[in-house]
Short mmCIF file of the C-alpha atoms (twelve columns), coordinates in Angstrom:
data_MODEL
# 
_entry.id   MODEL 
# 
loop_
_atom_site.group_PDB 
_atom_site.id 
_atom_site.type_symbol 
_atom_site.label_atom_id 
_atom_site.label_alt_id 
_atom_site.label_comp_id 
_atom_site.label_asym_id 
_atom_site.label_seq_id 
_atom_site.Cartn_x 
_atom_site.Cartn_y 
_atom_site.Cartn_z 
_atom_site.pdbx_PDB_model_num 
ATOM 1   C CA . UNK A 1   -36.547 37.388 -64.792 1 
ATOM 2   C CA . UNK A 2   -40.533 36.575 -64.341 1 
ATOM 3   C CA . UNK A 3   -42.396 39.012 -61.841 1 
ATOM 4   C CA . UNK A 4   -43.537 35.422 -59.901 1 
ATOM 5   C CA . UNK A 5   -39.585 34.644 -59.286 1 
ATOM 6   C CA . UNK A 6   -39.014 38.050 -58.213 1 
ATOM 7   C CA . UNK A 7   -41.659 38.025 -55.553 1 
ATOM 8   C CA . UNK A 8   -40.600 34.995 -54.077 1 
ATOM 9   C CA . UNK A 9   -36.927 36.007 -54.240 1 
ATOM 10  C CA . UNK A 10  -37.989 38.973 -52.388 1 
ATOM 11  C CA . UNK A 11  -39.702 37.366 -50.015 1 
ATOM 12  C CA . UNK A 12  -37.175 34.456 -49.329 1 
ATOM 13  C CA . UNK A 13  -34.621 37.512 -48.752 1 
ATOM 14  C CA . UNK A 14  -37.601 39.119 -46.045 1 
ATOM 15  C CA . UNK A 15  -37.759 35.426 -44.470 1 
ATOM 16  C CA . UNK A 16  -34.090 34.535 -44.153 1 
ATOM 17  C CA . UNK A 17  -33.471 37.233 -41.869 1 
ATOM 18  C CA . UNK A 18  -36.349 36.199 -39.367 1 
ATOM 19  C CA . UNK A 19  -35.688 33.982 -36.400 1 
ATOM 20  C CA . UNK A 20  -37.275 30.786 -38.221 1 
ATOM 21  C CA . UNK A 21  -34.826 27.932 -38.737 1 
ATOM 22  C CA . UNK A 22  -36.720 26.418 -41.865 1 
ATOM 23  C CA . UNK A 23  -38.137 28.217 -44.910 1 
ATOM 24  C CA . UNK A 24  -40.736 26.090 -47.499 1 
ATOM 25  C CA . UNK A 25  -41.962 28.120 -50.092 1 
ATOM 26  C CA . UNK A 26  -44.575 26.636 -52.352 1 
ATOM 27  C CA . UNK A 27  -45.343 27.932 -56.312 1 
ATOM 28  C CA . UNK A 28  -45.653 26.851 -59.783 1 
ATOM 29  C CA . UNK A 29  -43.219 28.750 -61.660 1 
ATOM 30  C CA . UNK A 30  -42.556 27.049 -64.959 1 
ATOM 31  C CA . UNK A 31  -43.999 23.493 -66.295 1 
ATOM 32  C CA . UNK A 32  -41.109 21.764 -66.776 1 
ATOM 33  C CA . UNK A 33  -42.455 20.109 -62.898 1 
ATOM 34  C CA . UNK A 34  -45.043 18.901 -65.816 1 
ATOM 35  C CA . UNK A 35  -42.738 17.646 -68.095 1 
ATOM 36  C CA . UNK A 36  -40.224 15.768 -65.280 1 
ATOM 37  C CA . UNK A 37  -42.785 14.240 -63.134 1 
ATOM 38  C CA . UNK A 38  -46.715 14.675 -64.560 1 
ATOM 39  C CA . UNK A 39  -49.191 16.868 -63.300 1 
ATOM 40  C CA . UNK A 40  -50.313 15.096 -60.123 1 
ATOM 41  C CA . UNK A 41  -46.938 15.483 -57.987 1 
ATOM 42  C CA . UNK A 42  -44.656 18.222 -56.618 1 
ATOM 43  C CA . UNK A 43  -41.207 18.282 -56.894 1 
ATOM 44  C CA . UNK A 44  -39.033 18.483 -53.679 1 
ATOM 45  C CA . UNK A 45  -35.810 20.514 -54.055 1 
ATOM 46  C CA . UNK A 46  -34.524 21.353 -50.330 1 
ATOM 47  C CA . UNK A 47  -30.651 22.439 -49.191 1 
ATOM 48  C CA . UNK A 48  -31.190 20.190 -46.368 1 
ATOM 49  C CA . UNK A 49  -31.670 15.928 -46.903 1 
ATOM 50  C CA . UNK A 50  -33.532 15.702 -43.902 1 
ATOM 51  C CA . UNK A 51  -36.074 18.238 -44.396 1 
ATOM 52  C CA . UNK A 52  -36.883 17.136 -47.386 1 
ATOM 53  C CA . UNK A 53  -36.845 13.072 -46.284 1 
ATOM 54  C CA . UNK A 54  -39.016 14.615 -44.148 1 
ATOM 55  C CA . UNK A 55  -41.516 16.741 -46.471 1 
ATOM 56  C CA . UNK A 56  -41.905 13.654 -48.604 1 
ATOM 57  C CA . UNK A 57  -42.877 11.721 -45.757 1 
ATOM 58  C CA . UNK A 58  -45.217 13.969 -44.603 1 
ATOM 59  C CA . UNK A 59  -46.333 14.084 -47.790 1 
ATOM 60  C CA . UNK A 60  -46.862 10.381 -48.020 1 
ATOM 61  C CA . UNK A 61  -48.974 10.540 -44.646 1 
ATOM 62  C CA . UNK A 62  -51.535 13.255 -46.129 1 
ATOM 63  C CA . UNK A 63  -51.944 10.924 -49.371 1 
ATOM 64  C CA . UNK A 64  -50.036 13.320 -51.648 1 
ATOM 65  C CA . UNK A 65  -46.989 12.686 -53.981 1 
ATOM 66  C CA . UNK A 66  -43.944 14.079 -53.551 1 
ATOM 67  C CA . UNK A 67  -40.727 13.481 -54.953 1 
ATOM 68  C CA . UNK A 68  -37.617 14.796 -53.663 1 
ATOM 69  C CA . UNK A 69  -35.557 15.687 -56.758 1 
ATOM 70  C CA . UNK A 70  -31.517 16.603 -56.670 1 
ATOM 71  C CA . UNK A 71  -29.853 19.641 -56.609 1 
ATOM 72  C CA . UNK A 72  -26.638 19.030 -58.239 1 
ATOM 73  C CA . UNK A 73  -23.683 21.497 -57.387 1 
ATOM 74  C CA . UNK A 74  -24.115 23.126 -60.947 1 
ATOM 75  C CA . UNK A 75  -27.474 23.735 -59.812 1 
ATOM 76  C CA . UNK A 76  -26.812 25.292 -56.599 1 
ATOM 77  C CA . UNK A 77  -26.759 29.748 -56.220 1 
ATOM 78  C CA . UNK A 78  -23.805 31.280 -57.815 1 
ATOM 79  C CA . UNK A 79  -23.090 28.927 -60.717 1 
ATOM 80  C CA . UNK A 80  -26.335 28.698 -62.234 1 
ATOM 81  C CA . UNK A 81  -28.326 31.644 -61.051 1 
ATOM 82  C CA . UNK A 82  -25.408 34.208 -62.050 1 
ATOM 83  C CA . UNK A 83  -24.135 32.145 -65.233 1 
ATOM 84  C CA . UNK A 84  -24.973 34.307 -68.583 1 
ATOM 85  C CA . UNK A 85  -26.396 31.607 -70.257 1 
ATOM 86  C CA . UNK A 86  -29.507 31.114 -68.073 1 
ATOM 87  C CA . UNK A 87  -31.544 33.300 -70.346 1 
ATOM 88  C CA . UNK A 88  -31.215 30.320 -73.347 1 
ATOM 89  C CA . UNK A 89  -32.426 27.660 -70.991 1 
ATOM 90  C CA . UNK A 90  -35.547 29.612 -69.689 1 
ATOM 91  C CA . UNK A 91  -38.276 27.006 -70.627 1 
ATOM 92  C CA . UNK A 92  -36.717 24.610 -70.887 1 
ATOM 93  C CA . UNK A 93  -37.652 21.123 -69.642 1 
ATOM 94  C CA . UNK A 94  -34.679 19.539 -68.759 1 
ATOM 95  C CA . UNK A 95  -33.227 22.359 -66.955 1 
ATOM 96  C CA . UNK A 96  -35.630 22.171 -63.602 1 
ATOM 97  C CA . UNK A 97  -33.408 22.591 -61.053 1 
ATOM 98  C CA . UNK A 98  -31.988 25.034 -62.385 1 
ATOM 99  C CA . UNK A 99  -34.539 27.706 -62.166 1 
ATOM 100 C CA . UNK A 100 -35.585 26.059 -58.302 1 
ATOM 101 C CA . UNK A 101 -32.149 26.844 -56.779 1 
ATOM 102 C CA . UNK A 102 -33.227 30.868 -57.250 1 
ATOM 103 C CA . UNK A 103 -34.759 31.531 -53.845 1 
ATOM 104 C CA . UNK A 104 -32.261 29.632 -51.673 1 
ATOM 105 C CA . UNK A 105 -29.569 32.367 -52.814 1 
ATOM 106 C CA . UNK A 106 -31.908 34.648 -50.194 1 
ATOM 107 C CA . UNK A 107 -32.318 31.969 -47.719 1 
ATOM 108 C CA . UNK A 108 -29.472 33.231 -46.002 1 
ATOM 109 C CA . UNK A 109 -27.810 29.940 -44.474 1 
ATOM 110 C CA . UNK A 110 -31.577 29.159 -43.573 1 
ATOM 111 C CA . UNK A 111 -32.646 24.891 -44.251 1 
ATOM 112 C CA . UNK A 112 -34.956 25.813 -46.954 1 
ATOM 113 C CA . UNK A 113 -37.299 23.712 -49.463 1 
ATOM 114 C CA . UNK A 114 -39.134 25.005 -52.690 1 
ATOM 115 C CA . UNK A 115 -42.237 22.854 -53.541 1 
ATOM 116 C CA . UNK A 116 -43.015 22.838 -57.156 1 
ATOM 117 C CA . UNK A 117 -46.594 22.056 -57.641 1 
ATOM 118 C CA . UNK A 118 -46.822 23.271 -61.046 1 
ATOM 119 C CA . UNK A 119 -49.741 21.174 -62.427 1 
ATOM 120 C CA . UNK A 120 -50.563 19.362 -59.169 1 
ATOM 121 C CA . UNK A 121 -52.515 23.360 -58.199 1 
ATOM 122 C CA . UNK A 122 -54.561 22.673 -60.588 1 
ATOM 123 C CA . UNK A 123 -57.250 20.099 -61.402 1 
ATOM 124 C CA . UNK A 124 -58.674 19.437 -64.471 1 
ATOM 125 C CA . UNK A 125 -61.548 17.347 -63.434 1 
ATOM 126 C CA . UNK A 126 -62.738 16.446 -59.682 1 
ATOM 127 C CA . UNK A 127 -60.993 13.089 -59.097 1 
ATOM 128 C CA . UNK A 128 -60.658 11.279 -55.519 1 
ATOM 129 C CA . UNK A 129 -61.003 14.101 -52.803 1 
ATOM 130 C CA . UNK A 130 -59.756 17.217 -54.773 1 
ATOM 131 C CA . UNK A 131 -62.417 18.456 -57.123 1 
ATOM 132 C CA . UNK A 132 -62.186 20.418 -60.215 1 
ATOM 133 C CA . UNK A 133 -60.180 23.592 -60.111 1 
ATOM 134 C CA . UNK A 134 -57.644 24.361 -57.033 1 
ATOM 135 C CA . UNK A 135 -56.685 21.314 -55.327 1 
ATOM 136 C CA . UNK A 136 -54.560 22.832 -52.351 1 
ATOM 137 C CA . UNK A 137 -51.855 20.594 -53.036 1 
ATOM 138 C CA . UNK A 138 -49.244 21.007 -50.173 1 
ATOM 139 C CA . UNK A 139 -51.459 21.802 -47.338 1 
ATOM 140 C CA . UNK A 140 -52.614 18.704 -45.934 1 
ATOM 141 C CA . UNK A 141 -48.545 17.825 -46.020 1 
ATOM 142 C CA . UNK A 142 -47.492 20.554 -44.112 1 
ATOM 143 C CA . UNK A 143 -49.946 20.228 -41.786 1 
ATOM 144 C CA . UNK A 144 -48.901 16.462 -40.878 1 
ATOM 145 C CA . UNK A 145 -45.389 17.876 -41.086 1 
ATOM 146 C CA . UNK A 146 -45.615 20.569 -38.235 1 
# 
């Protein structure tokens, strides 16, 4: 498994035991975000409807695009993050959710959401308010969100 999965794993595992109710963890793991929905959004993948109704609403408030994507039961901890053929689908594309679904096995019963901004961290040109280089996507959302 990638050292970047790992650390978040690890620290999903540290977080599910605190007192918080809600967990959103924020990275850019693979590209297949890239692939699925272009390099300007994050992908939404939450165990809980209503946070994530709620993320992409935020979201929409701040002026940034979300999309809250599925997360099928063959997608969900201890079908796909145990199965032995995960190995031939790291990379790729069509298996997003897939690899997403990791850190709510540590969640611990927690309502959790994993923000895939793969592509969106990352500007190649200045464009609108973000310029060239880091954009910060994610922060203005969970600011309106809190």
């Amino acid at each position: 498994m990638p050292r970047g999965r790992l650390v978040l794993c690890r620290r999903a595992c540290l977080r599910g035991r605190s007192r918080s109710e809600v967990m959103i963890d924020l990275a850019t793991l693979t590209g297949a975000k890239v692939v699925a929905l272009g390099e300007e959004s994050v992908a939404v993948f939450s165990n809980d409807d209503d946070l994530a109704d709620a993320i992409v609403a935020a979201a929409d408030e701040s002026g940034e695009q979300f999309w809250h994507m599925p997360l099928w039961d063959s997608c969900v901890p201890g079908s796909i993050a145990r199965s032995p053929t995960l190995p031939k689908h790291v990379g790729a594309p069509a298996h997003l959710s897939h690899r997403r679904t990791l850190p709510l096995e540590f969640a611990e019963g927690k309502r959790w959401a994993h923000l895939d901004i793969a592509g969106a961290a990352w500007a190649k040109s200045a464009g609108g308010y973000t310029p060239k280089g880091a954009t910060g996507v994610g922060v203005g959302t969970l600011i309106d969100l809190s």
